[in-house]
RODO-2510 file (C-alpha; in nm, 4 decimals, decimal comma):
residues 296
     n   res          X          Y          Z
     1     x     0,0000     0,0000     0,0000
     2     x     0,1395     0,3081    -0,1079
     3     x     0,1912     0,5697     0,1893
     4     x     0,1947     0,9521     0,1518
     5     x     0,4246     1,1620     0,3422
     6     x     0,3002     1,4193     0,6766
     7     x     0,3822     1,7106     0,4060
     8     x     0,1830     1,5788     0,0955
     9     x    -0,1184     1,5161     0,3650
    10     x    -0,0970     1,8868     0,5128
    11     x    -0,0118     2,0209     0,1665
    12     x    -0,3636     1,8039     0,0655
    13     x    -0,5441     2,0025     0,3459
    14     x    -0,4689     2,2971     0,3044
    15     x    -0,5428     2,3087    -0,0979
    16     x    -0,9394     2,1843     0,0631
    17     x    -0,9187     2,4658     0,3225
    18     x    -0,8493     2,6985     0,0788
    19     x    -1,0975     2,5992    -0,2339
    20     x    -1,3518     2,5089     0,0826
    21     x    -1,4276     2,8951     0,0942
    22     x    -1,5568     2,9452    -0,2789
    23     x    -1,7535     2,6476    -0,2775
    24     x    -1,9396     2,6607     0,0456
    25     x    -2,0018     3,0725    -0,0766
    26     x    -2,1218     2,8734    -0,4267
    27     x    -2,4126     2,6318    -0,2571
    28     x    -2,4990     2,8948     0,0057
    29     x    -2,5506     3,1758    -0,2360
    30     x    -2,5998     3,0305    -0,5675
    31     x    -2,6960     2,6989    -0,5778
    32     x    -2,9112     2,6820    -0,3129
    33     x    -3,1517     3,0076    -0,3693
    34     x    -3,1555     2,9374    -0,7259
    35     x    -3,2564     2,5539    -0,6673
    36     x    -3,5508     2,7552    -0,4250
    37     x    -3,6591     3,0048    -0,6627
    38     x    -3,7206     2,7112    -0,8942
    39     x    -3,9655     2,5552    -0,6567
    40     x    -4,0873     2,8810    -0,5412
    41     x    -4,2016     2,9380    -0,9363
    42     x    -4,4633     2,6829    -0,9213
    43     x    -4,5889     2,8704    -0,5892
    44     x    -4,8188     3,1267    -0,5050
    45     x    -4,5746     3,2429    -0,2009
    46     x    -4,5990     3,5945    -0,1062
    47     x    -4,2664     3,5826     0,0563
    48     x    -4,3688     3,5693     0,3721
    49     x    -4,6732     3,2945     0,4641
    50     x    -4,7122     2,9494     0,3139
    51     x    -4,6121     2,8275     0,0225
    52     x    -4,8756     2,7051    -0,2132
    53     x    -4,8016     2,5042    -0,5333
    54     x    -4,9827     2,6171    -0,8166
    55     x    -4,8164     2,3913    -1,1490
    56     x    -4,7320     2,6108    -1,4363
    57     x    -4,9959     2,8388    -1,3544
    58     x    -4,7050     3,1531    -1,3027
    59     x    -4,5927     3,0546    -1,6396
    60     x    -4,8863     3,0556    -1,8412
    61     x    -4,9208     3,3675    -1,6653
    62     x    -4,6312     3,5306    -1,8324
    63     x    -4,7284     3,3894    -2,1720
    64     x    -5,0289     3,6380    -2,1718
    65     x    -4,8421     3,9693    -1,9338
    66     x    -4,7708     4,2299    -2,1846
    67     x    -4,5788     4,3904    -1,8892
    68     x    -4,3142     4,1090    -1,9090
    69     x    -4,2671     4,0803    -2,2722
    70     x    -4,2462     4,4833    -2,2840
    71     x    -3,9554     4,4427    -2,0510
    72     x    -3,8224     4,1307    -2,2507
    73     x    -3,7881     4,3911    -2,5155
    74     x    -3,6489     4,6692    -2,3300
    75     x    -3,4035     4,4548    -2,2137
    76     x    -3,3227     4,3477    -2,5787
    77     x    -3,3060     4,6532    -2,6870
    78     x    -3,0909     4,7992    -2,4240
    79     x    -2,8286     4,5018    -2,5370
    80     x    -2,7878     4,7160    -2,8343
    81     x    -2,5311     4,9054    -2,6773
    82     x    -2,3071     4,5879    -2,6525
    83     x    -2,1569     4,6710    -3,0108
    84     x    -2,1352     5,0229    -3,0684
    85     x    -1,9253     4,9687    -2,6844
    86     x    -1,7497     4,6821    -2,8128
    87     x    -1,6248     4,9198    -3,1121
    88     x    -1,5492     5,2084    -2,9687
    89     x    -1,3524     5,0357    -2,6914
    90     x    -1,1637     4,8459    -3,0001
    91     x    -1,1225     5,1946    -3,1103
    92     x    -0,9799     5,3373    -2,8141
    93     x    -0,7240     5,0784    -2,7428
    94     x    -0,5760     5,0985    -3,0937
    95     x    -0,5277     5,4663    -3,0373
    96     x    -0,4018     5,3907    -2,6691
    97     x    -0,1587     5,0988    -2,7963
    98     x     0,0594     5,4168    -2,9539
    99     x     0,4045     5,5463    -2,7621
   100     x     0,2423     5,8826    -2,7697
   101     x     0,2358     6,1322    -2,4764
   102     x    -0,0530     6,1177    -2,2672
   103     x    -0,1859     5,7634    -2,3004
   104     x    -0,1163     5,7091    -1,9847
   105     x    -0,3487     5,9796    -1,8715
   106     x    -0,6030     5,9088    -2,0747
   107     x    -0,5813     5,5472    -1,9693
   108     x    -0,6962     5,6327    -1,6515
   109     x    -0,9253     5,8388    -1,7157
   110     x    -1,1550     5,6334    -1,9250
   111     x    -1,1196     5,3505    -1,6398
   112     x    -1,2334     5,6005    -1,3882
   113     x    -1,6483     5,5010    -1,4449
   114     x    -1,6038     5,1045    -1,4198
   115     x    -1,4495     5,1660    -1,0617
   116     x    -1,7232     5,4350    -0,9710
   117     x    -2,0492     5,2831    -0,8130
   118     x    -2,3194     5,2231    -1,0423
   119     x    -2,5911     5,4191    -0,8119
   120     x    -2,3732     5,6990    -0,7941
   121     x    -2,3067     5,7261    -1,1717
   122     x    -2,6507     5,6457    -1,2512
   123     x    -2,7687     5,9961    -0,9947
   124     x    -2,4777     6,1977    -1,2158
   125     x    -2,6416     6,0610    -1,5727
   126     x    -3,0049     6,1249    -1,4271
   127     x    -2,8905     6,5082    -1,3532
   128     x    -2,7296     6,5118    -1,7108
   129     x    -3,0365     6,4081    -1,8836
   130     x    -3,2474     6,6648    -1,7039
   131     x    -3,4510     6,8432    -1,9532
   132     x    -3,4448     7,1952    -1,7618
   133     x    -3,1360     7,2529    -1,6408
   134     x    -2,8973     6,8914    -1,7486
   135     x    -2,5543     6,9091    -1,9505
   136     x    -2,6534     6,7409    -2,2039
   137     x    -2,9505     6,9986    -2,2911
   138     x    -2,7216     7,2742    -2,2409
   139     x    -2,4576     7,1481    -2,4915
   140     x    -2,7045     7,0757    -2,7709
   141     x    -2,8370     7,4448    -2,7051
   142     x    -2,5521     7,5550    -2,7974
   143     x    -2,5476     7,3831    -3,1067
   144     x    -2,9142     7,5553    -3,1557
   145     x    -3,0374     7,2227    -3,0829
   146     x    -3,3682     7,2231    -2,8687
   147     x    -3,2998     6,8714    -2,6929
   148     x    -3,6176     6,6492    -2,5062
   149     x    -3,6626     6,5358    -2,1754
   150     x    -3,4860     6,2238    -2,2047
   151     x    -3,5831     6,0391    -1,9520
   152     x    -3,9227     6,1395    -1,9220
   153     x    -4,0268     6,1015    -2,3021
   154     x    -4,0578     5,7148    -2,4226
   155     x    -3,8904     5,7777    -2,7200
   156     x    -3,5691     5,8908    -2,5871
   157     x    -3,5614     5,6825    -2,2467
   158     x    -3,3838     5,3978    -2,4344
   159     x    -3,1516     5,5409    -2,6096
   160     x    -3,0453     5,7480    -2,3343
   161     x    -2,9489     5,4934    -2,1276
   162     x    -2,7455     5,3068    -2,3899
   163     x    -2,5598     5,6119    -2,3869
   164     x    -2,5076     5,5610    -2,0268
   165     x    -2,4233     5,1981    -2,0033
   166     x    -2,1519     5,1972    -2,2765
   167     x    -1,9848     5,5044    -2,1489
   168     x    -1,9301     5,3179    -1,7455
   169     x    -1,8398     4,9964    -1,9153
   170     x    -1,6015     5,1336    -2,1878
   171     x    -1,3118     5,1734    -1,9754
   172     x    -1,3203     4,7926    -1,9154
   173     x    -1,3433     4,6151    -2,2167
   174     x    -1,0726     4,9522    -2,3452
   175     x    -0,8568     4,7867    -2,1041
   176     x    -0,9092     4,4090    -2,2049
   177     x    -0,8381     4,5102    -2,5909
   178     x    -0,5686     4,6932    -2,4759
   179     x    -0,3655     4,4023    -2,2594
   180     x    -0,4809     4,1285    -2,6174
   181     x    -0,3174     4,4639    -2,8447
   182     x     0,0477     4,4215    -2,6506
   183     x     0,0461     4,0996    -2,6535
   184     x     0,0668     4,0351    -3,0369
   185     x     0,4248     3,9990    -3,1260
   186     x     0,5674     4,2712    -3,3224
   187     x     0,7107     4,0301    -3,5681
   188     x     0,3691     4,0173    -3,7167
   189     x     0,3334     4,3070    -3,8096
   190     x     0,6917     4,3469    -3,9249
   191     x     0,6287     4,1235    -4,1668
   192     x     0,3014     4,2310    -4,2479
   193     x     0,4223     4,5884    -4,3411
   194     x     0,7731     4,3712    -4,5443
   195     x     0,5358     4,1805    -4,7763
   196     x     0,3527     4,5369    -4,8569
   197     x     0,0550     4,5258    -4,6633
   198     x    -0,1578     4,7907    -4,5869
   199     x    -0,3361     4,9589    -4,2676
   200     x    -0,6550     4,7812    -4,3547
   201     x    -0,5092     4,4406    -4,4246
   202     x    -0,2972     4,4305    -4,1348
   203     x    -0,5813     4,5131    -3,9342
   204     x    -0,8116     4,2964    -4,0815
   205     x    -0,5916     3,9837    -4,1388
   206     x    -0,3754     4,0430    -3,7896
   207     x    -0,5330     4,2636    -3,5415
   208     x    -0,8939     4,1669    -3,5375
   209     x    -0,8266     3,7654    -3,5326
   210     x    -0,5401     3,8336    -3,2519
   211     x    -0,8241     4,0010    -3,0082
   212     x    -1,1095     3,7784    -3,1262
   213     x    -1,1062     3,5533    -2,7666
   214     x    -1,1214     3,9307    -2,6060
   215     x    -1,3837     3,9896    -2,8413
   216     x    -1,5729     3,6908    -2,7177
   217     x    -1,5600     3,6905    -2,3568
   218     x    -1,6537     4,0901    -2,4153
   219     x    -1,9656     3,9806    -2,5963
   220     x    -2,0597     3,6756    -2,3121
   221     x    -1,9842     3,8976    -2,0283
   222     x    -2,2218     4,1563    -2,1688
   223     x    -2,4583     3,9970    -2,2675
   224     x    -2,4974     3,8493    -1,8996
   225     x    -2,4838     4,1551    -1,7426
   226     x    -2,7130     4,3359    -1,9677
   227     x    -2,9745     4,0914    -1,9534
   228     x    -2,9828     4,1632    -1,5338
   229     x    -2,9598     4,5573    -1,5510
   230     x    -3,1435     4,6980    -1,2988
   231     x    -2,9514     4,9532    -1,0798
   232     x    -2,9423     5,2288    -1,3483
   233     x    -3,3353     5,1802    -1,3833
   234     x    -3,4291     5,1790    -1,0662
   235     x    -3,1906     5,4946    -1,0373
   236     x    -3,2925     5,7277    -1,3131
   237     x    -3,6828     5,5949    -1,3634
   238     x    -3,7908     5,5033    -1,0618
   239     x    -4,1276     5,3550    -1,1710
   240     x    -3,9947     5,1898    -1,5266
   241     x    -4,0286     5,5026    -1,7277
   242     x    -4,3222     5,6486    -1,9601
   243     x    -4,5423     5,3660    -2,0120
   244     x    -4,3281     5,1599    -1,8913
   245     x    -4,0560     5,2249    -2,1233
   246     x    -3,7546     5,1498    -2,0138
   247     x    -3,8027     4,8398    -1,7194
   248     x    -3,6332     4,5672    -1,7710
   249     x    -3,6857     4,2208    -1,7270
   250     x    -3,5163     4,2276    -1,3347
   251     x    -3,6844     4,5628    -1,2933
   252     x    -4,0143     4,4077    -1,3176
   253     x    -3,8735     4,1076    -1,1410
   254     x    -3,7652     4,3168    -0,8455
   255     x    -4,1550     4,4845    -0,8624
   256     x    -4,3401     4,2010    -0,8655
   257     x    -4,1745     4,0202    -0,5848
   258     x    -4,0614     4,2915    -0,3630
   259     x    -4,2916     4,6030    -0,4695
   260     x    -4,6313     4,3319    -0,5016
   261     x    -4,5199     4,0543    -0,3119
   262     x    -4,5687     3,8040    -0,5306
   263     x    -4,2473     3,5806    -0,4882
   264     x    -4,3580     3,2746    -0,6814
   265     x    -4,4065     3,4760    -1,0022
   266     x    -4,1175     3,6746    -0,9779
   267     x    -3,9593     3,3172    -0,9185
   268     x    -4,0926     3,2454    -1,2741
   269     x    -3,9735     3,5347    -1,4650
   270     x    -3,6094     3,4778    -1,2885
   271     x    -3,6346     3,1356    -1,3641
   272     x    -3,6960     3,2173    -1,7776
   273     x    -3,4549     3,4715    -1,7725
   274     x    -3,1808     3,2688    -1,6224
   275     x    -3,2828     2,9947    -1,8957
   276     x    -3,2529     3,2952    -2,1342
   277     x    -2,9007     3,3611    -2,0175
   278     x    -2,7959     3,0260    -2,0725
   279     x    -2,9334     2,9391    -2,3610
   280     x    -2,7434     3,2672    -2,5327
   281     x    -2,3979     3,1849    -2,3345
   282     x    -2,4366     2,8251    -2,4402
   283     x    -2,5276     2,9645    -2,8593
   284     x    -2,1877     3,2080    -2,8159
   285     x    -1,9961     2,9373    -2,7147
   286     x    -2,0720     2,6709    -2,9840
   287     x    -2,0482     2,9441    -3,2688
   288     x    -1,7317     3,0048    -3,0999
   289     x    -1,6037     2,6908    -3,1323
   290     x    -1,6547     2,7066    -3,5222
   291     x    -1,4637     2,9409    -3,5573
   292     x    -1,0611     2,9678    -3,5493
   293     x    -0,8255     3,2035    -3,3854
   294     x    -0,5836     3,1515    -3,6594
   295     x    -0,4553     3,4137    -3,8931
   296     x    -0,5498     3,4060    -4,2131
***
């Protein structure tokens, strides 16, 4: 029988000590409430009292709320701001990739909203937009533009906070495009600019396939967190906009089962979007695999 040593058997404990900690926080605060919400769906559960199973009734329910598929589509369409971000931060890192003075600065600077909270950039957005007295207003009258209430017409609600959401999360994926930018060799494009390339083909034919696995955990990673935006919402329309105009799907989750107290169908509608989520995580990563990170 082969015997370990008193090292390997404390080195062995310690490695479960120290992956104990994530996967105890995993089943207490993942697994667990999502495996309740689940059975809370089929429920008629107020959050509070009993528990009462209802079947699928909370689900045919949501086949006939217009509420829910109005936020479906708000939610949609908020996602897209994933793209124009996803460009511009492409954008920004090529010009930040130059030995220029000031990148550094600017660097920083563009960071600066991913580290600041989300309420508190969401209050300075909601002041911005303000159709009396908000920057934004103020600018375009100078341009001899009369600009709207942004947030309070339906029209403009939407668009507005696409504006929003892609200018806190550019800094981050700038930053991402930036690291997969210094990391190509230089060789490449040495012998790129040799064999009489130009700025197009190099970028085409170099650049874009040697940031395409950025380019795809960008796109996952968005798409997750867009589909459970709720803070700026809540923030800068309080009660889901004109006619309801710019809640979201966790918006209306959050109303339902906190503002109505209806915790078994809010269970439902988390329990579609979460099957939502995975179903578009689980599409990215098989057309992912189809494709190839070589250059052409």
């Amino acid at each position: 029988m082969k015997t370990t040593s008193k090292l390997y058997r404390e080195e062995r404990r310690n490695a479960y000590l120290f992956i104990a900690a994530p996967v105890i926080g995993f089943l207490v605060f993942i697994l667990v409430p999502a495996l309740y919400s689940i059975y809370g769906s089929f429920t008629n559960w107020n959050g509070l009292g009993q528990m009462n199973f209802i079947g699928l009734q909370n689900y045919i329910d949501l086949i006939s709320d217009e509420s829910f598929h109005k936020s479906m589509f708000n939610t949609l369409f908020l996602m897209l701001g994933i793209p124009i971000g996803i460009i511009l931060a492409l954008l920004l890192a090529l010009g930040l990739n130059r030995a220029i003075f000031g990148t550094q600065f600017f660097r920083v600077v563009y960071y600066i909203p991913v580290i600041s909270s989300i309420a508190a950039v969401a209050i300075l957005w909601q002041w911005a937009y303000n159709g009396d007295y908000g920057l934004v207003n103020q600018f375009l009258e100078k341009l001899g533009i009369d600009g709207p209430s942004w947030l309070m017409d339906k029209d403009t609600v939407k668009p507005a906070l696409i504006i929003m959401t892609i200018w806190k999360g550019l800094g981050y994926s700038m930053l991402l495009y930036l690291a997969a930018l210094q990391s190509v060799p230089k060789t490449y494009y040495e012998a790129a600019t040799l064999d009489g390339a130009n700025a197009f083909q190099v970028f085409k034919n170099i650049t874009l396939p040697m940031v395409k696995p950025v380019t795809f955990f960008i796109v996952v990673t968005n798409i997750i967190a867009g589909a459970q935006i709720f803070v700026e919402v809540q923030v800068m329309t309080p009660t889901g906009g004109p006619e309801f105009s710019s809640a979201t799907v966790v918006f209306y989750i959050w109303q339902k089962a906190f503002g109505n107290f209806e915790m078994g169908y809010g269970s439902a509608m988390a329990v579609v979007l979460g099957l939502f989520i995975f179903i578009v995580t689980f599409i990215q990563f098989k057309l992912n695999e189809k494709s190839s990170f070589e250059l052409d």
